[in-house]
N, C-alpha and C positions, 0 to 999 in steps of 0.2 A: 325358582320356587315361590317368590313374593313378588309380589305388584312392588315397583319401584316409587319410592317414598322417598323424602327428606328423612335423613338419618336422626338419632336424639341430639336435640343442641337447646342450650341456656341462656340465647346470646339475651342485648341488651335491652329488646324490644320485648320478647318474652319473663324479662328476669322483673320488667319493670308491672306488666299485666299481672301476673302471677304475686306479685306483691301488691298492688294497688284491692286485687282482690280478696286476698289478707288481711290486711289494713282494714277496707267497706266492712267484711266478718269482725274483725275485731271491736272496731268499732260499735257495731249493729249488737253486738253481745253485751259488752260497756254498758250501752244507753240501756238495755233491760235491768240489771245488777243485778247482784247475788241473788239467787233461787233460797230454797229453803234448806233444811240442813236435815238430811236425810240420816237415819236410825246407824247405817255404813261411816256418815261425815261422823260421827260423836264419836268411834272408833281413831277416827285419823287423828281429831283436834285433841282428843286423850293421849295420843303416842306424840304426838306435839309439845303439848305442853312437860309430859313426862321427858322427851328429849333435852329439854332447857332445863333439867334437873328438878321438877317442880316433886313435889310428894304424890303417893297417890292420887291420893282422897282431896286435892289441889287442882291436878290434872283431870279426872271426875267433873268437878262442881264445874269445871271451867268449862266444859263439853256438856256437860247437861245444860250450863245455861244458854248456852247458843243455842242449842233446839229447844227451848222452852220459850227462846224468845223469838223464834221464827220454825217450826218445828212443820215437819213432812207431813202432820194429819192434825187435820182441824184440831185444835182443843179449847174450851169457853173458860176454861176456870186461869186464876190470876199465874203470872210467871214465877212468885214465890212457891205458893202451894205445889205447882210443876215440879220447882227447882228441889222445894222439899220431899216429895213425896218420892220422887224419881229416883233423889242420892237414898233413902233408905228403901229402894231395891222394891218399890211397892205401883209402880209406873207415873203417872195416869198412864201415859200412850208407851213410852217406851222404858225400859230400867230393871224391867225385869229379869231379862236374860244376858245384859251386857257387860255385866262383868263376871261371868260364868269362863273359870279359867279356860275348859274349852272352848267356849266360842272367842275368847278372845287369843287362844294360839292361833285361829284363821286371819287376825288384822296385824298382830306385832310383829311379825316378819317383817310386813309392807310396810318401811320405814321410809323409802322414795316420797312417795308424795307430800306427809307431812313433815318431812327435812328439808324438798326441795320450796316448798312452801312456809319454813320460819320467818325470813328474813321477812314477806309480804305481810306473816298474820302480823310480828314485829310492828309493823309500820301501817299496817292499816286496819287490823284485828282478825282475830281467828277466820270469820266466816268470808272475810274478803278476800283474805290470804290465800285460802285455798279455791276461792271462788278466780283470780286472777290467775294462779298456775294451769288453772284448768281451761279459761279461756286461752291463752298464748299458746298453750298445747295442742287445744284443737286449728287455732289460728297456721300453725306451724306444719301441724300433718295436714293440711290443706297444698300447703306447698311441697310440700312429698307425693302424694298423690299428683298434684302436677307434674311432679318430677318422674313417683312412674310413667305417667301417661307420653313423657318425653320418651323415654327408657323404652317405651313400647310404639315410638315413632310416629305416636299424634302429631303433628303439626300443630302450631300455636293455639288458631282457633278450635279445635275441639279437645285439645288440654284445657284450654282455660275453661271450655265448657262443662270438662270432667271436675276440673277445682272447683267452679260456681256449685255442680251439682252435689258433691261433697260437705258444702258449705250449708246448703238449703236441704238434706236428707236429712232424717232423724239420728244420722251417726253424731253429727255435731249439735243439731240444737232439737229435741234438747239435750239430749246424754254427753255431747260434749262439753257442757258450760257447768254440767251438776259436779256438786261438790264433792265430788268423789275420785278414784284413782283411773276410772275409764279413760282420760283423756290421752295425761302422761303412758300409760301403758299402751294405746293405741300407738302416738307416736313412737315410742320403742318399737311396735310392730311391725310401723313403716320404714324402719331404718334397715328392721330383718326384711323387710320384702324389696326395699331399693337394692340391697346387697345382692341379692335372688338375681332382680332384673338383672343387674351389672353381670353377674356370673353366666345367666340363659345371651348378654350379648358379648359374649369371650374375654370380659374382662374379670377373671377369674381373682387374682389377690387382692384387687378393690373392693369384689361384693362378697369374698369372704370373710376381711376383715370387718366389713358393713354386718354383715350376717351374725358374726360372735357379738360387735358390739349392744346389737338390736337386742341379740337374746340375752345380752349382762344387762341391758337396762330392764328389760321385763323382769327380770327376777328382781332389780333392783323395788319397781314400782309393783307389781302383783306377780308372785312367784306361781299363784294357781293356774295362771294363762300357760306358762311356757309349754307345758308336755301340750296339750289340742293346738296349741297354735302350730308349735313343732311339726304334732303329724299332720294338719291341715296343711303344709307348707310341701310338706313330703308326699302327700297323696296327690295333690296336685301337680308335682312334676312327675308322679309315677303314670297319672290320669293322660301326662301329652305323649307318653309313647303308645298312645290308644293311635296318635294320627302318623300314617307313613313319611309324610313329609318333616316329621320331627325327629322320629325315635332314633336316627343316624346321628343325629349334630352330638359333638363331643360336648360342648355348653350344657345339654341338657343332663348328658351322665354328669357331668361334675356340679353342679343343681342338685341333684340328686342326691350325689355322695354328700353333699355339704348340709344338705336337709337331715340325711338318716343321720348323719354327726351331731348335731341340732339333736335330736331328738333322744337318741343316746345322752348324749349331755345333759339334758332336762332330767332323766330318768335320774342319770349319777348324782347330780349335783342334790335332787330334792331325795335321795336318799343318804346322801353323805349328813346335811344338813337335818336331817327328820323332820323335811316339812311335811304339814298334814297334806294328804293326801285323798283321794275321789273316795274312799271307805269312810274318813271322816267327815266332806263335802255330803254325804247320804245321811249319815245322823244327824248331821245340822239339819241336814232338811227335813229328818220324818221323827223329829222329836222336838220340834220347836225351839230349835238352836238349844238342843241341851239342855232344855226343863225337865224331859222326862224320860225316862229308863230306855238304855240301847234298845234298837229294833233288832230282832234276830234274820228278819226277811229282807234287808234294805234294795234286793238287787229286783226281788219279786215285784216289792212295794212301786220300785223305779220302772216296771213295765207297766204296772197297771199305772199310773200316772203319765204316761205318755201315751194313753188311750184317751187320759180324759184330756190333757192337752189339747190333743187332736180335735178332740169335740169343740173346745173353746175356741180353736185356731177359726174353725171352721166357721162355728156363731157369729163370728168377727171380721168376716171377710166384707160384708156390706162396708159398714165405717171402714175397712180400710183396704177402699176401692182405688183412692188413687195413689197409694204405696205399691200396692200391686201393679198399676197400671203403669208407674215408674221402673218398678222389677222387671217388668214383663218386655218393656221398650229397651232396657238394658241387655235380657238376654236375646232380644232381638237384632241389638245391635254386634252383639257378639257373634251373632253364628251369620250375619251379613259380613262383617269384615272376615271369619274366616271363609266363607265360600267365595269371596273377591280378594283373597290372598294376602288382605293387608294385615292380617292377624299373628305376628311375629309370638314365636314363645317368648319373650317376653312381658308380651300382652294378658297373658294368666295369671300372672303371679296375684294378681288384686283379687282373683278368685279365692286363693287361699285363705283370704281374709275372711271372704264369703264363708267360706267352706268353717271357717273356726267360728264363728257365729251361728251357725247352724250347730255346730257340735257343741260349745256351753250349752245353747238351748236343750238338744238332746241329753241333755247332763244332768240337767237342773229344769225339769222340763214343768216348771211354774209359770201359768200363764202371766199373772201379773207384774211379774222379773223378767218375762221373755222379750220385750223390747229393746232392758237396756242390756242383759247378757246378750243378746243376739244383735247390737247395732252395729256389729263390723260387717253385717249381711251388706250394708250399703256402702262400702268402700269398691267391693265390687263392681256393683251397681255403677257409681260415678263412670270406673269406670268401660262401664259398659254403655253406657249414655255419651260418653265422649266418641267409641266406637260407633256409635251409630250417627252421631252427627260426621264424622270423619265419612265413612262409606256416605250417608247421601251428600255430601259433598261432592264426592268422586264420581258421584253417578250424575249430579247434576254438570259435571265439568265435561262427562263425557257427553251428555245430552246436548251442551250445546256448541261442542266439537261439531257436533253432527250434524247441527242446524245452518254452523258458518259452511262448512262444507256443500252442504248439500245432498241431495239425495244421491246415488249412484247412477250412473248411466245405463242404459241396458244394452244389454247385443243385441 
């Protein structure tokens, strides 16, 4: 059925590549420092400081001043008059709407990142603290995606080239280093897709215990991801019984089964709980996070916004010619290794990632938000970039089989 490959292995030669390229990431992120502290961060550093028991209007000031003193959009006037004018709810740039009890039911849930992030703001202050959990995190699903790429029977050199590419895509820098929950909840992701792999290669109670874990941490760290990420996981293994040389293997029905469980799960769990849900994700967006009177059309309003989407997507293809030219070489690489059989179901599950990337987008179909809702599109990517160096590899090994040999003789 599959062109014969070296099976998944971690030995000591790849455990140490796969870490050294970590490490260069890690580093290379370090030597930039903390970014600014986006309108989302003052959200986390408030349920932070409110975690360590502070008082409100304590946990506020301490969040306002971080972004007053490094703050996501220009501002000229001093960090008092900021810090002032912000706490009595009057902006300059943000303060307006963020302590509006509904928009703040969207961030108090997501207690992960700002608890797994105390100890660091503790020791090094708020903006660094969450500026460090968020680098180690993308540092760390760097080695998971190596690890799918293992899982999917890359050979060393084009896992590592799926990990460098992960590393150098816009999933990690910059959305992975900004001070926000993307990071942490990405690697939850990958824990839910290494499970995936492990279950599509018959090792069924390893990746499904991998599988529940993944999806307790995403609720842990952003409980809005789990239901899209769920069914992008699920439409994905329903998408490989499209091929006949898949839709037999027992691995892929119990994938399957452990996906729709997944996703059943997400439904129960955010209804047990009354998380807000896609009806509330609509108000936030077409009433400016709750300044102004429910819409009665939200679902209308969401069609005609992914009309103008589309127009901007489109406006924006020039500048982002070599994004594409990287997408494009990815799904090249992908339908190369499946047409020379080296494309194990295994090898999809990084799609799913894709596939939920694309669906935030469609969700929340804001151009100026669509980069970092949609940078799991390049988890795929990597590794789809990994598959494409893999196949011309193959092809150049078989080229020069053919050259030691020789031409054939003739009758």
């Amino acid at each position: 059925m599959f062109n014969s490959v070296r099976g998944p292995a971690w030995g000591r030669p790849a455990g140490w590549i796969h870490s050294i390229l970590a490490l260069l990431f890690a580093g290379a992120a370090l030597a930039m420092g903390p970014g600014v502290v986006w309108g989302d961060s003052v959200q986390y550093i408030r349920i932070a400081h409110e975690l360590r028991g502070e008082p409100a209007d304590e946990a506020w000031r301490a969040a306002y001043l971080e972004f007053c003193l490094n703050p996501s959009i220009p501002y000229r006037g001093s960090v008092e008059n900021c810090l002032s004018t912000t706490m009595a709810g009057h902006g300059p740039v943000i303060g307006y709407i963020d302590r509006n009890p509904q928009y703040q039911e969207i961030f108090s849930p997501r207690i992960g990142y700002p608890l797994v992030s105390l100890p660091f703001m503790e020791l090094f202050g708020d903006r660094a603290g969450l500026w460090l959990v968020a680098v180690f995190s993308t540092a760390i699903s760097g080695l998971l995606v190596a690890r799918l790429a293992a899982l999917a029977y890359l050979p060393l050199v084009p896992a590592a080239v799926t990990q460098a590419a992960f590393y150098l895509l816009p999933v990690s820098l910059p959305h992975g280093v900004a001070l926000l929950a993307e990071a942490p909840t990405l690697l939850s992701s990958l824990v839910m897709a290494v499970g995936l792999a492990h279950v599509l290669n018959g090792a069924r109670r390893r990746g499904a215990v991998l599988a529940a874990t993944g999806l307790g941490l995403v609720f842990f760290f952003k409980y809005s991801s789990t239901m899209l990420l769920c069914l992008s996981f699920l439409l994905t293994c329903l998408g490989l019984f499209l091929f006949k040389e898949y839709r037999r293997l027992a691995p892929l029905r119990a994938a399957t089964a452990i996906s729709l469980a997944c996703v059943l799960a997400s439904i129960l769990i955010n209804s047990v709980l009354g998380l807000p849900g896609f009806h509330h994700s609509l108000q936030d967006t077409f009433t400016d996070h709750f300044r102004f009177p429910p819409v009665s059309d939200p679902i209308q309003r969401l069609i005609a916004l992914e009309g103008e989407f589309l127009v901007a997507f489109l406006a924006a293809i020039p500048a982002n010619a070599v994004y594409l030219l990287a997408f494009a070489a990815a799904c090249a690489g992908m339908v190369l290794a499946k047409r020379r059989g080296l494309l194990r179901p295994s090898g999809w599950v990084a799609t799913g990632l894709s596939l939920y990337g694309i669906l935030s987008v469609v969700a929340h179909p804001v151009y100026s938000q669509s980069d970092r809702l949609g940078s799991s599109v390049w988890v795929g990517a990597a590794v789809g970039l990994g598959m494409l160096a893999f196949a011309l590899r193959q092809r150049s090994a078989r080229n020069a089989a053919r050259a030691e040999t020789g031409p054939r003789p003739q009758e």
